[in-house]
PDB file of N, CA, C and O in Angstrom:
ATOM      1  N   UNK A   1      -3.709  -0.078   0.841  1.00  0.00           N
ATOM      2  CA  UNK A   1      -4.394   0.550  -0.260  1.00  0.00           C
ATOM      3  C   UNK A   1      -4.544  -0.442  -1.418  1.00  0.00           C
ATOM      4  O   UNK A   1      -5.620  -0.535  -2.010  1.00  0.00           O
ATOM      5  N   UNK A   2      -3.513  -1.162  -1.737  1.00  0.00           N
ATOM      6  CA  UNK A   2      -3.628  -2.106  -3.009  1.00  0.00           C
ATOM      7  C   UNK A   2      -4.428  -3.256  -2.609  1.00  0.00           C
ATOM      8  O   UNK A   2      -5.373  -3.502  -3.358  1.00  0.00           O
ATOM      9  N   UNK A   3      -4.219  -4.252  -1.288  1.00  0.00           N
ATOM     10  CA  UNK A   3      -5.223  -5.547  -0.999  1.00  0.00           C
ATOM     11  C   UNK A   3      -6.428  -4.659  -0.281  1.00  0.00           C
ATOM     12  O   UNK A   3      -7.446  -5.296  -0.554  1.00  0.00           O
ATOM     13  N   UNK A   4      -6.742  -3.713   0.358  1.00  0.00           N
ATOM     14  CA  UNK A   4      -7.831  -3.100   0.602  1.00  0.00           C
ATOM     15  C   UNK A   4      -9.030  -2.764  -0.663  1.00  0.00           C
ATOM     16  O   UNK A   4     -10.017  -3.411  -1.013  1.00  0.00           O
ATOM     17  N   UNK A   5      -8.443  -1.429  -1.167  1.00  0.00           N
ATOM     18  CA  UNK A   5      -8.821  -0.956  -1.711  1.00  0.00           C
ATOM     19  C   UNK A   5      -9.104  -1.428  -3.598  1.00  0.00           C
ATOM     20  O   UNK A   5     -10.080  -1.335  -4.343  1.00  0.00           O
ATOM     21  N   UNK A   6      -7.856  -1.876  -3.752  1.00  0.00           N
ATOM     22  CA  UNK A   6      -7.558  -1.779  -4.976  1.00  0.00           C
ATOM     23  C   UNK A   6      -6.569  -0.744  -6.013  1.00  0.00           C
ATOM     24  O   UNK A   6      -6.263  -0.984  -7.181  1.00  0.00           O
ATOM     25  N   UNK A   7      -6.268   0.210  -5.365  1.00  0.00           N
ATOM     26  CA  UNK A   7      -5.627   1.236  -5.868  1.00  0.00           C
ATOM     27  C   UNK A   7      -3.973   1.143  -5.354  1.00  0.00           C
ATOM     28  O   UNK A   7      -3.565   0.682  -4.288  1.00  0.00           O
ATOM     29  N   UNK A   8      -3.286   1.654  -6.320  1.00  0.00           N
ATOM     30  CA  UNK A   8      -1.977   1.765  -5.926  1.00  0.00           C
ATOM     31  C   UNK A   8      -1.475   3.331  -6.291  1.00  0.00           C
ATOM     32  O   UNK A   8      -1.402   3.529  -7.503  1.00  0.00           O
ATOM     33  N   UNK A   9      -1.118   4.468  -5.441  1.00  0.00           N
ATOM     34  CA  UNK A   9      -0.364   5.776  -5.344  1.00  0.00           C
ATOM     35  C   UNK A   9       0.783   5.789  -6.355  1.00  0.00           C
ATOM     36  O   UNK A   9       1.784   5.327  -5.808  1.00  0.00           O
ATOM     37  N   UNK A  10       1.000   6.116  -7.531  1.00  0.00           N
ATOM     38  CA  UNK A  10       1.822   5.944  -8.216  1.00  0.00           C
ATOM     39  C   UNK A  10       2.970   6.770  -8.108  1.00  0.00           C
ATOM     40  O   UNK A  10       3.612   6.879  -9.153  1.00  0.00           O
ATOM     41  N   UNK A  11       3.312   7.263  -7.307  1.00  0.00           N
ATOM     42  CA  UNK A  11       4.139   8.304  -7.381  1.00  0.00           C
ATOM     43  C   UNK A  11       4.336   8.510  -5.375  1.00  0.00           C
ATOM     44  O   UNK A  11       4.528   9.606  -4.848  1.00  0.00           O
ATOM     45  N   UNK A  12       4.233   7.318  -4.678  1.00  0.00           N
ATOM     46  CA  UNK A  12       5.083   7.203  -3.159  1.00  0.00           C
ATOM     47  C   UNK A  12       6.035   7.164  -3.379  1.00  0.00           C
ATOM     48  O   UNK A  12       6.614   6.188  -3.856  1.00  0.00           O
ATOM     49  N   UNK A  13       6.672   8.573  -3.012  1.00  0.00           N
ATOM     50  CA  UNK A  13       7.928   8.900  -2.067  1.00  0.00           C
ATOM     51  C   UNK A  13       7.966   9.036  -1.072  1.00  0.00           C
ATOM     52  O   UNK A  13       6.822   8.910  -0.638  1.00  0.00           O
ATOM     53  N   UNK A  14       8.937   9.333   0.018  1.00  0.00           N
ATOM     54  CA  UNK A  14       8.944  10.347   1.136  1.00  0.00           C
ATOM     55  C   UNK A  14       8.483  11.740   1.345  1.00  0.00           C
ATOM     56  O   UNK A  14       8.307  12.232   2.460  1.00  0.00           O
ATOM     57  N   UNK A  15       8.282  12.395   0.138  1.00  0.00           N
ATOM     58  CA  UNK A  15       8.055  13.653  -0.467  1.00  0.00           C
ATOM     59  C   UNK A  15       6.677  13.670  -0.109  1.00  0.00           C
ATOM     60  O   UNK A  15       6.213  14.588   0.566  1.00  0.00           O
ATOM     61  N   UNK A  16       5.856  12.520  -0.601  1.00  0.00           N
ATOM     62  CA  UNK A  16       4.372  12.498  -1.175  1.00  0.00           C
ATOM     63  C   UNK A  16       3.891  12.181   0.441  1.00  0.00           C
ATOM     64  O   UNK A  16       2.902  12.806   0.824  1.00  0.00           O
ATOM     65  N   UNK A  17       4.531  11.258   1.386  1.00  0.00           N
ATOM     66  CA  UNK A  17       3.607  10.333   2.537  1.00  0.00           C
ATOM     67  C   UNK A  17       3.836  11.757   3.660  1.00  0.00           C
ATOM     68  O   UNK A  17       4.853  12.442   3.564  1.00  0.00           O
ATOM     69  N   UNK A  18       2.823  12.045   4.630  1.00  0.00           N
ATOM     70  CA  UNK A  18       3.320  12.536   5.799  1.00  0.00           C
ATOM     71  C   UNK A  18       2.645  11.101   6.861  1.00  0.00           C
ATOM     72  O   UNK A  18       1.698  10.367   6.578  1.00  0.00           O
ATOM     73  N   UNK A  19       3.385  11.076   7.915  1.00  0.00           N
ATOM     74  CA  UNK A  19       2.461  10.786   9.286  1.00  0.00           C
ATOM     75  C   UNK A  19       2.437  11.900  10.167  1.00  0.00           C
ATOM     76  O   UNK A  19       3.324  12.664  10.550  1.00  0.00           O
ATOM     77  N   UNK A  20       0.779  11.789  10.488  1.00  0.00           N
ATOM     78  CA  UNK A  20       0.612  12.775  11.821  1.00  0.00           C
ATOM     79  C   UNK A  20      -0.272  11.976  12.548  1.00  0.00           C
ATOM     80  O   UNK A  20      -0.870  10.944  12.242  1.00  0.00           O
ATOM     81  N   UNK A  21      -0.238  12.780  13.771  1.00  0.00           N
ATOM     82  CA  UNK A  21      -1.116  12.116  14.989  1.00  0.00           C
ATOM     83  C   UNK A  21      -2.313  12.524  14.482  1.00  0.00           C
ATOM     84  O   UNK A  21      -2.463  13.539  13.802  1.00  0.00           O
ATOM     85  N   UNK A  22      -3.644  11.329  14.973  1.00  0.00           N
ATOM     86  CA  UNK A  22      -5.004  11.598  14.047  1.00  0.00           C
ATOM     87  C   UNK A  22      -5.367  12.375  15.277  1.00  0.00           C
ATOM     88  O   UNK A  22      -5.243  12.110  16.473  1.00  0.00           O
ATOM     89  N   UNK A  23      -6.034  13.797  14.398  1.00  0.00           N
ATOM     90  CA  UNK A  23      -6.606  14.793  14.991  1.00  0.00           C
ATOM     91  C   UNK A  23      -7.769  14.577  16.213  1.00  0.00           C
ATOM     92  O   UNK A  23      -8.057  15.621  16.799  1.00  0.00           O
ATOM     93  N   UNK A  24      -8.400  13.475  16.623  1.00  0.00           N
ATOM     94  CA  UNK A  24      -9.204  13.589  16.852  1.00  0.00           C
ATOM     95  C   UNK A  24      -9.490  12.663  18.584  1.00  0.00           C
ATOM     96  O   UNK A  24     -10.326  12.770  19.482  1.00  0.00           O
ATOM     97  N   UNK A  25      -8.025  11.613  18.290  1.00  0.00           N
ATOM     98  CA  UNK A  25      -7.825  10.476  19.034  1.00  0.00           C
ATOM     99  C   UNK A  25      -6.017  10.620  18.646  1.00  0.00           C
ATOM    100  O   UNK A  25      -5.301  10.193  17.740  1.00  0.00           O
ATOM    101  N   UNK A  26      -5.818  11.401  19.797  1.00  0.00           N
ATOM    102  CA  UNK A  26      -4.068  11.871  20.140  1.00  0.00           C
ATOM    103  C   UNK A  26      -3.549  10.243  19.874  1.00  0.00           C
ATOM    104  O   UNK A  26      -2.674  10.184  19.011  1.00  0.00           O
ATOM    105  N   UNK A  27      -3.972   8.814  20.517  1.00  0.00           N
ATOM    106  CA  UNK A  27      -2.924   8.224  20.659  1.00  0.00           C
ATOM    107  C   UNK A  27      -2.546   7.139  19.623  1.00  0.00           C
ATOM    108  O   UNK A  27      -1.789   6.172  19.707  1.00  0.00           O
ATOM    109  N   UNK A  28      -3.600   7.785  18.249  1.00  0.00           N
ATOM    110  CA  UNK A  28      -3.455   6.887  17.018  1.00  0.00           C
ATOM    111  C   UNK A  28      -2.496   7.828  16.165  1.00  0.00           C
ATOM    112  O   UNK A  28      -1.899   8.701  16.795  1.00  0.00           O
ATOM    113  N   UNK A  29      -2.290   7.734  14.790  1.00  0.00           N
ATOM    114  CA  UNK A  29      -1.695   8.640  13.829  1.00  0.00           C
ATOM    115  C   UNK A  29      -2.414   7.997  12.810  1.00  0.00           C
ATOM    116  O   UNK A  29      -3.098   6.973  12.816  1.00  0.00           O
ATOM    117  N   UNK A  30      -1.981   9.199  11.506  1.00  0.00           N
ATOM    118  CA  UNK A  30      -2.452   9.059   9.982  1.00  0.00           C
ATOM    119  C   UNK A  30      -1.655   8.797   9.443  1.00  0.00           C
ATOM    120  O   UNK A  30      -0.520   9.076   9.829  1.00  0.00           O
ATOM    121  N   UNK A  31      -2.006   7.828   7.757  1.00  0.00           N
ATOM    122  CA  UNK A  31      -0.795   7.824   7.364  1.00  0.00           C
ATOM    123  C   UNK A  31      -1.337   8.689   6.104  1.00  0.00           C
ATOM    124  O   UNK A  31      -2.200   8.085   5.467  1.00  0.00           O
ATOM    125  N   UNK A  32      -0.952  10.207   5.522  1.00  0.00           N
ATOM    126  CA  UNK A  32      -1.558  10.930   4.724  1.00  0.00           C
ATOM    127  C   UNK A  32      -0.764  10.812   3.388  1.00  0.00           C
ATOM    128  O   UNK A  32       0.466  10.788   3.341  1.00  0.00           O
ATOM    129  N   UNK A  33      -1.462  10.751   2.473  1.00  0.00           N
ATOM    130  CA  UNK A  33      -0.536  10.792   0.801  1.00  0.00           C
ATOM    131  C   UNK A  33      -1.205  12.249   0.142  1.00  0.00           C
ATOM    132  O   UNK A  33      -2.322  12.764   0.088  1.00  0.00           O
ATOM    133  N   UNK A  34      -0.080  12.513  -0.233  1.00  0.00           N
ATOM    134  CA  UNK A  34       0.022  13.556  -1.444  1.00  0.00           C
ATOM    135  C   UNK A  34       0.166  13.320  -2.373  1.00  0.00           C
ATOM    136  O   UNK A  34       0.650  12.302  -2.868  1.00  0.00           O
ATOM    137  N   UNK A  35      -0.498  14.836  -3.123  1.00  0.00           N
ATOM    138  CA  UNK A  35       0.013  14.437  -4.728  1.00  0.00           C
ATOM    139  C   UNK A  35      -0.805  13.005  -5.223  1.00  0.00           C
ATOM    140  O   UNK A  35      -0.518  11.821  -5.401  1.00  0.00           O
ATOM    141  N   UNK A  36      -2.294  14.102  -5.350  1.00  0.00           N
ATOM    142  CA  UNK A  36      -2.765  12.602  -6.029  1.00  0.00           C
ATOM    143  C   UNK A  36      -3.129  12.674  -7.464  1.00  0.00           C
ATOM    144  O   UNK A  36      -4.190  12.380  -8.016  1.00  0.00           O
ATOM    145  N   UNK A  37      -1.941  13.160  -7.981  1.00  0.00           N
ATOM    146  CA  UNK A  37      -2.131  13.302  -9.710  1.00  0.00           C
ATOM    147  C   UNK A  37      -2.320  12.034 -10.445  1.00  0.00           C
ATOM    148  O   UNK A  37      -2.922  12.152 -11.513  1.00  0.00           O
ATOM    149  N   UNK A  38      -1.788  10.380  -9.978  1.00  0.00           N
ATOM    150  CA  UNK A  38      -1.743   9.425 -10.870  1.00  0.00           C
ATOM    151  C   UNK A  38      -1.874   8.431  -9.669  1.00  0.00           C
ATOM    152  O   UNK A  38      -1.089   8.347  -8.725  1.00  0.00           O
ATOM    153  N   UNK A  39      -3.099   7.634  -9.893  1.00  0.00           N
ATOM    154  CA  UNK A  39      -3.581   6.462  -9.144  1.00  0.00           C
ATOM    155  C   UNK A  39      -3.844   5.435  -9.996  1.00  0.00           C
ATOM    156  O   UNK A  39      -4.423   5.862 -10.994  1.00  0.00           O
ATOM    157  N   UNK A  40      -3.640   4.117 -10.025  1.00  0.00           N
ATOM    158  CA  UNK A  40      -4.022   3.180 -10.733  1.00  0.00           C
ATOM    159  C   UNK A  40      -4.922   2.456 -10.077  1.00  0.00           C
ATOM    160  O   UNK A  40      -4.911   2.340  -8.852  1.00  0.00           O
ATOM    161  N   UNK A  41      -6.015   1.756 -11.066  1.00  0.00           N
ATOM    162  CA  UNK A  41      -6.826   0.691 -10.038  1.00  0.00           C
ATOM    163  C   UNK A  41      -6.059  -0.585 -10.885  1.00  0.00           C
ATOM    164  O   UNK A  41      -5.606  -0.583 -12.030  1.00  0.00           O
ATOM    165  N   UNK A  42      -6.096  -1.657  -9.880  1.00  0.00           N
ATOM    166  CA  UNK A  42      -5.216  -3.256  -9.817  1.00  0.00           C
ATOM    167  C   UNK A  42      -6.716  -3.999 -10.383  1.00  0.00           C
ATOM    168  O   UNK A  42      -7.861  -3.722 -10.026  1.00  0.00           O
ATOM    169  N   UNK A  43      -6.371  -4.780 -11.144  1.00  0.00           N
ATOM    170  CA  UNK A  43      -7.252  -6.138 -11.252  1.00  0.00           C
ATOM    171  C   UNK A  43      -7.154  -6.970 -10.217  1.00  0.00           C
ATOM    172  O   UNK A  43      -6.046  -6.952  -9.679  1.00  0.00           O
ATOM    173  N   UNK A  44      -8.018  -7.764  -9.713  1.00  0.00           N
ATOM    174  CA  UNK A  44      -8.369  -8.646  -9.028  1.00  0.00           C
ATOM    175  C   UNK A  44      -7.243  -9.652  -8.871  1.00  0.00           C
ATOM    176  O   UNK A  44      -6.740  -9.990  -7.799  1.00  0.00           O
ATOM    177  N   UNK A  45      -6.830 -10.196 -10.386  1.00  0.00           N
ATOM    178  CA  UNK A  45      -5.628 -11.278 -10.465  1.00  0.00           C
ATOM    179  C   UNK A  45      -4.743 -10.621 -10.143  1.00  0.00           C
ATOM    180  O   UNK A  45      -4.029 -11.029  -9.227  1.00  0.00           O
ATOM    181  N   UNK A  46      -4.547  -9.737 -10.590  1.00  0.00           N
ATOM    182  CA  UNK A  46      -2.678  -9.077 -10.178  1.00  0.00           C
ATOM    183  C   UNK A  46      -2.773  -8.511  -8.564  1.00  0.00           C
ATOM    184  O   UNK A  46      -1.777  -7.903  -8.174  1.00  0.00           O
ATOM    185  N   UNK A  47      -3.764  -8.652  -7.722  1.00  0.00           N
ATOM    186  CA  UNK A  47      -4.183  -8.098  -6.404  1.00  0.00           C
ATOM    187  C   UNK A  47      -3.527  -9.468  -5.779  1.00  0.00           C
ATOM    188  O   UNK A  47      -2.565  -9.409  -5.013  1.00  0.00           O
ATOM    189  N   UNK A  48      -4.151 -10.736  -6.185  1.00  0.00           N
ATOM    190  CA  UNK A  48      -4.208 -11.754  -5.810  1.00  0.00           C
ATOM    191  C   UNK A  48      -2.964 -12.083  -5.771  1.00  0.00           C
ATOM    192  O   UNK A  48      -2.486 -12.366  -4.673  1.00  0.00           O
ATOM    193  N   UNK A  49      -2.098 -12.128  -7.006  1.00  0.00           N
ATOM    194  CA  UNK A  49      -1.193 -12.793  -7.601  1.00  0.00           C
ATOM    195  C   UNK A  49       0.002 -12.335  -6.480  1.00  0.00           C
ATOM    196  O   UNK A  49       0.619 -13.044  -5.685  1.00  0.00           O
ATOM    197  N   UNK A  50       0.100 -10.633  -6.767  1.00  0.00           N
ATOM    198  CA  UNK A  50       0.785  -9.655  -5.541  1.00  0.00           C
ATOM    199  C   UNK A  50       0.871 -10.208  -4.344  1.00  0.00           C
ATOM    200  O   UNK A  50       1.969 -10.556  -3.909  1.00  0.00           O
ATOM    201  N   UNK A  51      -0.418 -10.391  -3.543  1.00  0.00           N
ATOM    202  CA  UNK A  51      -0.169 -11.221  -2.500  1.00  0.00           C
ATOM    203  C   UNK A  51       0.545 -12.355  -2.278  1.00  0.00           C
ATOM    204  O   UNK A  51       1.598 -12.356  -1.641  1.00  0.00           O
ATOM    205  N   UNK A  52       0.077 -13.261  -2.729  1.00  0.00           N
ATOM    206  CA  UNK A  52       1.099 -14.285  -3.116  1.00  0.00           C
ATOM    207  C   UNK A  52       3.011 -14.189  -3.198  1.00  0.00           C
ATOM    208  O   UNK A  52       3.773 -15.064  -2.785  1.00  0.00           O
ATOM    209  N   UNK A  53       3.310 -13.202  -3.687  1.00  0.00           N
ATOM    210  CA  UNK A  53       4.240 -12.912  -3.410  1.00  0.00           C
ATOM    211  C   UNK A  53       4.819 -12.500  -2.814  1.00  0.00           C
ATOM    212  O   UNK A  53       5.981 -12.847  -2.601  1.00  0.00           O
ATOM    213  N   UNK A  54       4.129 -11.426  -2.216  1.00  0.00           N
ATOM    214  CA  UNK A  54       4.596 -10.738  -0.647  1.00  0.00           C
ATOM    215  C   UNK A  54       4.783 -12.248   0.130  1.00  0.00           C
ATOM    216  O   UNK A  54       5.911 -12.604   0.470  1.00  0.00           O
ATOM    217  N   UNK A  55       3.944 -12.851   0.307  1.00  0.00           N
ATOM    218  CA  UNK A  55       3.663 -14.055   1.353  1.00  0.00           C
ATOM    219  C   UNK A  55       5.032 -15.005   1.353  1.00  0.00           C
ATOM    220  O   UNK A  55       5.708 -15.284   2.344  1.00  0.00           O
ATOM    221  N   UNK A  56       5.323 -15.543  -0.401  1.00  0.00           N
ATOM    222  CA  UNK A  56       6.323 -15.994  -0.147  1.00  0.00           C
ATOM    223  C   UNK A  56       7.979 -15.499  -0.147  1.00  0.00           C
ATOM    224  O   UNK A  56       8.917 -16.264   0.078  1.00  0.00           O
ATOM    225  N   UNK A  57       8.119 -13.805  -0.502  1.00  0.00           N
ATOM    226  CA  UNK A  57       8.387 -13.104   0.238  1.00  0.00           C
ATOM    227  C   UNK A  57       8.529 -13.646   1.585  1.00  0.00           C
ATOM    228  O   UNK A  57       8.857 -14.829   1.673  1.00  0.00           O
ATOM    229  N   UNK A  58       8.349 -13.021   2.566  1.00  0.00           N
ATOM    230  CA  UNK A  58       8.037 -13.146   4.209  1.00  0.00           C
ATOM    231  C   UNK A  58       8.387 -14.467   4.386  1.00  0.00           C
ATOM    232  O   UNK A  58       9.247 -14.611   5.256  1.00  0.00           O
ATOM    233  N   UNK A  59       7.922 -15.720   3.728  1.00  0.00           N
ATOM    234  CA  UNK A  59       8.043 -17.085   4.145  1.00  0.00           C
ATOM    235  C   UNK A  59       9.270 -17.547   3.714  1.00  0.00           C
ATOM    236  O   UNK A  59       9.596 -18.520   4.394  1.00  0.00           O
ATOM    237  N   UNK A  60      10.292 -17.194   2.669  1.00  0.00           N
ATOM    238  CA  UNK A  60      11.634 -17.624   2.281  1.00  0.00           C
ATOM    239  C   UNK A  60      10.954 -19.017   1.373  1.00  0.00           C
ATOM    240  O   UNK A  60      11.372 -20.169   1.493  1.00  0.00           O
ATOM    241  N   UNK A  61       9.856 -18.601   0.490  1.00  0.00           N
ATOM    242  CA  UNK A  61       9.574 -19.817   0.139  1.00  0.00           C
ATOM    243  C   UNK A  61       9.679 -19.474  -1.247  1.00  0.00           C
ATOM    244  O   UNK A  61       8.937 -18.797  -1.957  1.00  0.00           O
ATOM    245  N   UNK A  62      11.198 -20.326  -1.592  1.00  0.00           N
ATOM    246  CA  UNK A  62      11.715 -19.869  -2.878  1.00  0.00           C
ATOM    247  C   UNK A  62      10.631 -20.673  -4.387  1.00  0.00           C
ATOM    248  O   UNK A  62      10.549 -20.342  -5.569  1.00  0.00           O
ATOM    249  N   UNK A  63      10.134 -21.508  -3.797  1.00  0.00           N
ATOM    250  CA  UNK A  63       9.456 -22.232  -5.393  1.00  0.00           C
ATOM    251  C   UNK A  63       8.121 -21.271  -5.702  1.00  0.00           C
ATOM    252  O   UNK A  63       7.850 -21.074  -6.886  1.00  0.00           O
ATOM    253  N   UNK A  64       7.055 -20.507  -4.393  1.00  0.00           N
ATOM    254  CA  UNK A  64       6.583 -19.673  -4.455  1.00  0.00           C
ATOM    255  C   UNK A  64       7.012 -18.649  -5.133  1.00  0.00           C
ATOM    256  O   UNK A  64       6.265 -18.470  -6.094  1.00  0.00           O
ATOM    257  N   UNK A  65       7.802 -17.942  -5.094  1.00  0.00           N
ATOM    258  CA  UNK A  65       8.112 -17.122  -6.075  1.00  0.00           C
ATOM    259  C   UNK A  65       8.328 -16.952  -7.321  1.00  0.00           C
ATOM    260  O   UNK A  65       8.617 -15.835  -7.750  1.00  0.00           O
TER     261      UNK A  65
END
């Protein structure tokens, strides 16, 4: 939702996410959010920047961070 879209669910819990099997094609699933009272849209840089961090995240690449 955030490197896709742009938007981030402000309020994911366990409460808010269900998964179900997608109605239509048994051997995929959904991933469904609730509760869509407060959504933010991301700027471009902080989309970018985010990534970046996940990445070095994942890579143990401490000067990245």
């Amino acid at each position: 939702m955030i490197f896709k879209h742009g938007f981030v669910h402000c309020d994911a819990h366990p409460g808010n996410i269900l998964v179900r099997p997608h109605p239509k094609r048994s051997e995929f699933f959904q991933i469904v959010l609730l509760d869509h009272g407060l959504y933010r849209k991301l700027e471009p840089e902080f989309i970018h920047n985010f990534s970046k961090f996940w990445l070095s995240l994942v890579k143990f690449d401490k000067k990245g961070l």
